[in-house]
C-alpha positions in Angstrom: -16.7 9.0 28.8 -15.8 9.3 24.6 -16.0 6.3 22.8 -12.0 5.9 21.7 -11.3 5.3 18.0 -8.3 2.4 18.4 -7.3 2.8 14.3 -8.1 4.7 11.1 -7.7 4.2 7.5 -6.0 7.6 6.3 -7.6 7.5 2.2 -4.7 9.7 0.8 -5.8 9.7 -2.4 -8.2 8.3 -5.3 -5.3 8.1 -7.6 -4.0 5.0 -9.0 -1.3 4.0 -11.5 -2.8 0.3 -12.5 -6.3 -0.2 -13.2 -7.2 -3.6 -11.8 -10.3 -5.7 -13.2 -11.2 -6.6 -9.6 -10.6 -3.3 -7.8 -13.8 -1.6 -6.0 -13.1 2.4 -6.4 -13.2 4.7 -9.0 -9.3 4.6 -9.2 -7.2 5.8 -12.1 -10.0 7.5 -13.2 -8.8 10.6 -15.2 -11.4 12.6 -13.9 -10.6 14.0 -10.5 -12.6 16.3 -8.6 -9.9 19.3 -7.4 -12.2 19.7 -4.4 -11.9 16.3 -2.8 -8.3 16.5 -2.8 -6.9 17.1 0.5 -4.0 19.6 1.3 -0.8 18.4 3.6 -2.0 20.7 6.3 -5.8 19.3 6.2 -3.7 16.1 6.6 -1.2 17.3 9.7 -4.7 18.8 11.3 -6.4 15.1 10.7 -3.3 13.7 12.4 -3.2 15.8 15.2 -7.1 15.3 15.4 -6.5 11.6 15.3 -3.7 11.6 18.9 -6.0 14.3 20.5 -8.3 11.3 20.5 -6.1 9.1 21.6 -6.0 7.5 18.0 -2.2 5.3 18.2 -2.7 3.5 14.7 -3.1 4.8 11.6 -2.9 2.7 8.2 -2.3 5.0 5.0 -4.3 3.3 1.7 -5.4 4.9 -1.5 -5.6 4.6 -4.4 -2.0 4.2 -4.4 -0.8 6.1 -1.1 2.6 6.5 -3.1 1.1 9.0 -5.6 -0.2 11.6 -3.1 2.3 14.3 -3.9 3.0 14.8 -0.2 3.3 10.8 0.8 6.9 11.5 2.2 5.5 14.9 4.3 2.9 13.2 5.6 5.0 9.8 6.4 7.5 11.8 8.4 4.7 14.3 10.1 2.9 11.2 11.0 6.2 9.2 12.4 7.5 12.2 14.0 4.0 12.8 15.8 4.7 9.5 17.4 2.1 6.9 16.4 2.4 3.3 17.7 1.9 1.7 14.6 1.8 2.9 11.1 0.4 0.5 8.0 1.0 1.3 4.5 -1.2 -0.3 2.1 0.5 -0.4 -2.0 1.0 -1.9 -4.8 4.7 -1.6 -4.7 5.5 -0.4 -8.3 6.4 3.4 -6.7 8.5 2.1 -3.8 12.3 3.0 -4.8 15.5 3.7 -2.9 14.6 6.6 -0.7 11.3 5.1 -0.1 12.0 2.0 1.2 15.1 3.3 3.7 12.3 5.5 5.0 10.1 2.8 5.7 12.7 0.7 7.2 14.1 3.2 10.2 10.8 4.6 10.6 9.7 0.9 10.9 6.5 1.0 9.0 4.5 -2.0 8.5 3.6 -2.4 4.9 1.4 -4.8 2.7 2.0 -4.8 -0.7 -0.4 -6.3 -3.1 0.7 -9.5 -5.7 -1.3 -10.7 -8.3 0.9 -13.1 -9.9 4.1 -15.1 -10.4 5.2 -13.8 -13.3 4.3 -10.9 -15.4 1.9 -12.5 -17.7 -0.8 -13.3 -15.4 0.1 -10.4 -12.7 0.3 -7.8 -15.7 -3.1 -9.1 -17.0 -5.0 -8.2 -13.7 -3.0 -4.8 -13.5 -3.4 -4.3 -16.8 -0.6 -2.2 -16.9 2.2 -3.9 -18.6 5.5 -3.9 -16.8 3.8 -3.4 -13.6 5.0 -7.1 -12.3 8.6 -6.1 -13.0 7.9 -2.4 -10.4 6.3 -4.9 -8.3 9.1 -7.4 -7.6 11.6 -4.5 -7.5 9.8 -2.6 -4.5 9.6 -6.6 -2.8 13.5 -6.5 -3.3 14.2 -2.9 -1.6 11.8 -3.8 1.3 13.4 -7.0 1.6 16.7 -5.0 1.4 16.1 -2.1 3.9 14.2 -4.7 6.6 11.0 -3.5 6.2 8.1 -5.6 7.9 5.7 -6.6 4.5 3.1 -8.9 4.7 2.1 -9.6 0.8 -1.5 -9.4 -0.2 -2.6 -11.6 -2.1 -6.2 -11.5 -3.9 -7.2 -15.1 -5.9 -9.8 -14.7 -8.7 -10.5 -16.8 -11.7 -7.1 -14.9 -13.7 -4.9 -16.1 -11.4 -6.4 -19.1 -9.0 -4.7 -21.8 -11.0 -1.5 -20.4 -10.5 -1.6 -20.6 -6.6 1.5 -22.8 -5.7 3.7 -21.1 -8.3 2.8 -17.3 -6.5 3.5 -19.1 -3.0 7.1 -20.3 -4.3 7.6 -17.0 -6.1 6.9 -15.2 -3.1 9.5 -17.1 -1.0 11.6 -17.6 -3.7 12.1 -13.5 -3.3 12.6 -13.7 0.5 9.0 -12.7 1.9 6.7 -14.9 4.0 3.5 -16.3 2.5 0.4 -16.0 4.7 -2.1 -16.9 2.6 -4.7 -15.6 0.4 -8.4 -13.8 0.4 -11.0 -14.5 -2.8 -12.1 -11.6 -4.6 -15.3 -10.4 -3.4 
């Protein structure tokens, strides 16, 4: 009798396009090690490892799952394989057009991180500048395609007076706010 795994965290890549103060990996780093990157057919074999298992749901998170080169392969190789539940975990700024149709008829739940309600104090945590403006736009195109989001929202001392002005933003933009976590 195997011990069944129920759900795994698919790390699709170190890679990052913001470099947040509070953020735990070595993201964004410049220096990436050729080796630890995995190929889309180590990823179709992990899949097909994963249902062989019995493994139904699968959540994809980075780094920033968007900039694996073969996100979209690996989206439609997992949903055609027939998961019960796929997660994506981003920071938004890469979803566009394509992207967020995809997510919507291949119903994919997705959490999308939010720092801020406005692009001062979002923007200073990225520190990328104009990364509040990508943010709000892939809200808007998952709001627009149906997608289920959930927004993630992280309070640290940058942003945890502004609490009641990210709730209203957040609605204000037509997603549900469930709350916060502290930074750790």
């Amino acid at each position: 009798n195997s011990i069944g795994i129920e759900f795994a965290w698919l790390e699709l890549t170190d890679l990052c396009n913001l470099r947040c103060i509070h953020c735990y990996g070595e993201f964004g780093n410049s220096v990436i090690n050729k080796s630890r990157i995995l190929s889309i057919n180590d990823w179709k074999e992990i899949i097909d490892k994963l249902l062989d298992i019995d493994c139904k749901n699968i959540q994809l998170i980075g780094g920033e799952p968007l900039m694996h080169k073969d996100f979209m392969e690996i989206l439609d190789y997992s949903h055609k394989k027939g998961f019960k539940r796929i997660d994506l975990f981003t920071n938004g700024t890469l979803i566009d057009e394509t992207i967020a149709k995809k997510l919507g008829r291949y119903n994919i739940n997705v959490r999308v991180s939010v720092y801020g309600h406005n692009p001062v104090v979002h923007d200073s945590i990225t520190k990328v500048n104009g990364s509040f403006e990508k943010n709000r736009r892939g809200l808007e195109l998952l709001k627009k395609y149906s997608v289920n989001t959930s927004i993630a929202i992280i309070i640290m001392k940058e942003n945890e007076a502004y609490l009641d002005e990210i709730k209203k933003y957040i609605e204000s933009i037509g997603h549900k706010y469930s709350g916060y976590d502290v930074v750790r």
